[in-house]
C-alpha positions in Angstrom: 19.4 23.5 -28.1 19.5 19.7 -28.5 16.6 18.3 -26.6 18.7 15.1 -25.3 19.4 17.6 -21.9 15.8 17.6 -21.6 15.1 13.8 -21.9 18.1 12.7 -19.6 16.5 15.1 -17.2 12.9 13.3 -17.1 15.0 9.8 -16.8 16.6 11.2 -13.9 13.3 12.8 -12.6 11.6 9.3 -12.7 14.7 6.8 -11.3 14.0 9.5 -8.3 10.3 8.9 -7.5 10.8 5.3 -8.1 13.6 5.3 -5.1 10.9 6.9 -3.1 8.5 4.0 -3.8 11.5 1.3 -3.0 12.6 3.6 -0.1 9.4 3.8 1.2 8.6 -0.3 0.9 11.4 -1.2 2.5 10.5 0.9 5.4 7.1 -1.1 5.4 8.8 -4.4 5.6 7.9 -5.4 9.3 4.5 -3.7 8.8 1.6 -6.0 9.3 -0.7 -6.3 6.2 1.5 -4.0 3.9 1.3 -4.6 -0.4 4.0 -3.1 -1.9 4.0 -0.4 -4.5 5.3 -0.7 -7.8 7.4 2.9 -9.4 5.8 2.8 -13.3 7.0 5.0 -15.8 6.4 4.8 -19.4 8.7 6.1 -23.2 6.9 8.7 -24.9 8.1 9.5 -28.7 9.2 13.0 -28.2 6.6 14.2 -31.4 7.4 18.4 -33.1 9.2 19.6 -36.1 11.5 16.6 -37.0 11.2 13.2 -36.9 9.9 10.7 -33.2 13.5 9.2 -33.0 13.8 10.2 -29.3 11.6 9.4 -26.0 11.2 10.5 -22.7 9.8 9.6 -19.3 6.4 10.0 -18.3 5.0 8.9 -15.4 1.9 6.5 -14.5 0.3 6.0 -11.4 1.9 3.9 -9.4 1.1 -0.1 -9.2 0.3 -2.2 -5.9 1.3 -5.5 -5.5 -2.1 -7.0 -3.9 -0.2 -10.5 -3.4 -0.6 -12.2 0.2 2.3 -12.1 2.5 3.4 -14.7 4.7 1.3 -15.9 7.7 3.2 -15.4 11.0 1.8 -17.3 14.3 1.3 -14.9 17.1 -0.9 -17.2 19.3 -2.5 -13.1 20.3 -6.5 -13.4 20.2 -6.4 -10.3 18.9 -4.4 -10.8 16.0 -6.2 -11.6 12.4 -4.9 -12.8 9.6 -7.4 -12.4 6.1 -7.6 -15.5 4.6 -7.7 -15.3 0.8 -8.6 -11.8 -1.2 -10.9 -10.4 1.2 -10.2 -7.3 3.4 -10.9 -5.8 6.7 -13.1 -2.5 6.9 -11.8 0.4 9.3 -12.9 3.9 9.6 -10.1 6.8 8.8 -12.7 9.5 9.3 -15.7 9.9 10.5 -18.6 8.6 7.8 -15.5 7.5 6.0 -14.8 3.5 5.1 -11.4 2.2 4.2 -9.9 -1.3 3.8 -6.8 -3.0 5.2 -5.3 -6.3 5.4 -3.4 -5.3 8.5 -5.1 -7.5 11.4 -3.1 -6.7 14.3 -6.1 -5.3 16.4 -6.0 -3.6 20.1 -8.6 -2.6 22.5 -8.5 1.4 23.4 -9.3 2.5 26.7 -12.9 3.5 25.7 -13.5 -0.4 24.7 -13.4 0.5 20.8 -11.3 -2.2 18.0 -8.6 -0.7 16.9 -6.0 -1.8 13.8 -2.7 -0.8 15.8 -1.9 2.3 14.0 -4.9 3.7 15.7 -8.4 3.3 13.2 -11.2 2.1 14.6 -12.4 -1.1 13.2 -16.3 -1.6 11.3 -18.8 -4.4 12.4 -22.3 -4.7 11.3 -23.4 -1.4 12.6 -20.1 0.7 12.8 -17.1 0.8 14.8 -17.0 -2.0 17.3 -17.4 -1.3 21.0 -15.7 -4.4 23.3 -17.6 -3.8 26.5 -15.5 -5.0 29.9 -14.5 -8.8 29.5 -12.0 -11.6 30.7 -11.2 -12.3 27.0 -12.2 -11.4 23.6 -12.5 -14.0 21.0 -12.5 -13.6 16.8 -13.8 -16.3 15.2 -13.1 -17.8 11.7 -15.6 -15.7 10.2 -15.4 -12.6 12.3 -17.6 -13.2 15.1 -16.6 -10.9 17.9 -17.3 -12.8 21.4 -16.5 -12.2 25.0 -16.1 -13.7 27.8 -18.1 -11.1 30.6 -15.6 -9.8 33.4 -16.1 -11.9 36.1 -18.5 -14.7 34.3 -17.7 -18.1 33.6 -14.9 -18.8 31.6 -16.9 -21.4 29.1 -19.2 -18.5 28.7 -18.7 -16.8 25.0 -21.2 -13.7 24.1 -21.1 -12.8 20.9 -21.4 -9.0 20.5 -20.6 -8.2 17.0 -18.8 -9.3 13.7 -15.9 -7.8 11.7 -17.1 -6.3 8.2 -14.8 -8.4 6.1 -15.4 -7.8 2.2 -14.1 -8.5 -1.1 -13.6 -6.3 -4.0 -12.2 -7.0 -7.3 -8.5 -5.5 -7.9 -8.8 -3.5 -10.9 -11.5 -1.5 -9.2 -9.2 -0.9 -6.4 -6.5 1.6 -5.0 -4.0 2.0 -2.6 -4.1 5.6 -1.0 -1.2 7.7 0.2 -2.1 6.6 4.0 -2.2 2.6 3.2 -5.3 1.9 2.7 -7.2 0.4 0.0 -10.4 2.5 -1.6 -12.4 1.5 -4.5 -11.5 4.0 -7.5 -13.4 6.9 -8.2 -17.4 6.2 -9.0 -17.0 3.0 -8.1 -19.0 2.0 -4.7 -18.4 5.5 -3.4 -21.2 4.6 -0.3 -18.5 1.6 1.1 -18.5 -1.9 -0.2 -21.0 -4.3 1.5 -19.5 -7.0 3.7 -18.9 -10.4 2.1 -20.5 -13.2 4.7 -17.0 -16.0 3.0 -14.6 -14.5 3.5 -12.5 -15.9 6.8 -9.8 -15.1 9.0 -7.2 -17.0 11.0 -6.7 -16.1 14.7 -3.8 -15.9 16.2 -1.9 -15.0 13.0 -0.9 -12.0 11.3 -0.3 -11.7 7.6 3.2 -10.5 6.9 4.3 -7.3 5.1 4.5 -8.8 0.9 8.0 -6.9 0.4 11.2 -8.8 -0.5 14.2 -6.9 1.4 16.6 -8.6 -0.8 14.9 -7.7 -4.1 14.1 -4.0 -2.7 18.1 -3.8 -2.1 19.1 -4.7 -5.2 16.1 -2.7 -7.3 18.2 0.0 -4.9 21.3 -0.6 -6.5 19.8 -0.6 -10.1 18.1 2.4 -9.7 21.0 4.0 -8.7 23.3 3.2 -11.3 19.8 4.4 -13.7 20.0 7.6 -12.1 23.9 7.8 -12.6 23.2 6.9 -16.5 20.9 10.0 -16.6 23.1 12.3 -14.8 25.7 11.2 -16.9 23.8 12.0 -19.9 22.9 15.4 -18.7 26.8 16.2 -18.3 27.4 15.2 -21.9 24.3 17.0 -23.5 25.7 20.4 -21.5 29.3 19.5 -22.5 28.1 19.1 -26.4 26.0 21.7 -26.4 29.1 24.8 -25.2 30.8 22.8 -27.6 29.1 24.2 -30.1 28.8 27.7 -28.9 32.3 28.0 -28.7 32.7 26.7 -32.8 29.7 29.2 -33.4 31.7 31.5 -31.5 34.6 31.1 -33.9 32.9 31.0 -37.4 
């Protein structure tokens, strides 16, 4: 049978998994911190007992666009917003280090620093504990400070600094939860903190999707997956074409 049924097929498997990846950043448009994912997919000569004039689909892992997103004031002393390439470290599992640019940071009612989908956030010594205060403070280059419940208000105490590091981006990865990891043998005991990186307070960095360009790279993929579909129907309709003339002779 003709193998063009075959290689519409893979074209249409691939236009679906890249509307997954669109699907799923335009979800993540409002989500603090989020890099995008690019869908990449590859032509492979289609190599056997005749000549490579045909190619399919094959996918790659995907791509993620590591570009900073817009800086949106919040004027929240809790909110962060990673200043440059660094990253914040948070802790997914226990003994486990992750990375995120998503700074929008709450207090949990045990006193640990938390990014707002719940992970507890690193300092010098591991998760950071807020113990009972007025206010809490992030400085420019992470320095955790409180003012004491009930002390003076001019009275900052430092307790502890977010882990802020930098890593270069071909050696990194974005995970199936969000997060960033270094690839495989590459700093598998956690990435030690970088002492320049700096944050803003009282900002959060914006999700780095483009509705507009994620709608239309919608539409396009659609009319892809039609093309395939459409090629499927012809390769089927060909090919009981010529079982009915072999049916004849």
């Amino acid at each position: 049978m003709d193998k063009s049924l075959y290689i519409a097929m893979t074209g249409a498997s691939q236009n679906m998994k890249a509307q997954q990846a669109n699907a799923n950043n335009l979800a993540n448009v409002n989500t603090a911190g989020f890099k995008q994912d690019f869908a990449q997919a590859r032509s492979m000569p289609v190599y056997g007992e005749h000549h490579p004039t045909r190619v399919y689909a094959m996918t790659e892992r995907p791509g993620t666009d590591f570009s900073a997103g817009p800086m949106n004031n919040t004027g929240r002393d809790l909110d962060v917003a990673i200043q440059g390439d660094g990253f914040l470290a948070v802790q997914p599992e226990p003994g486990e280090e992750a990375y995120t640019r998503r700074g929008d940071l709450q207090i949990d009612v045990n006193g640990l620093l938390r990014t707002a989908d719940g992970l507890p956030v690193m300092g010098n010594g591991g998760p950071i504990a807020i113990p009972p205060a007025d206010r809490v403070k992030i400085g420019s280059d992470g320095t955790v400070s409180v003012v004491p419940a009930g002390g003076p208000p001019g009275q900052l105490l430092e307790i502890d600094r977010l882990k802020l590091v930098t890593m270069p981006r071909e050696s990194m990865e974005k995970g199936n939860d969000g997060l960033i990891r270094p690839k495989a043998g590459e700093a598998d005991d956690g990435i030690a903190a970088d002492a320049n990186v700096r944050v803003a307070s009282g900002y959060l960095e914006g999700s780095n999707v483009n509705a507009v360009a994620s709608m239309i790279q919608t539409l396009e993929l659609s009319r892809q997956y039609e093309m395939s579909v459409k090629a499927m129907q012809r390769a089927d309709e060909n090919s009981q074409a010529v079982a009915r003339i072999l049916q004849d002779l």
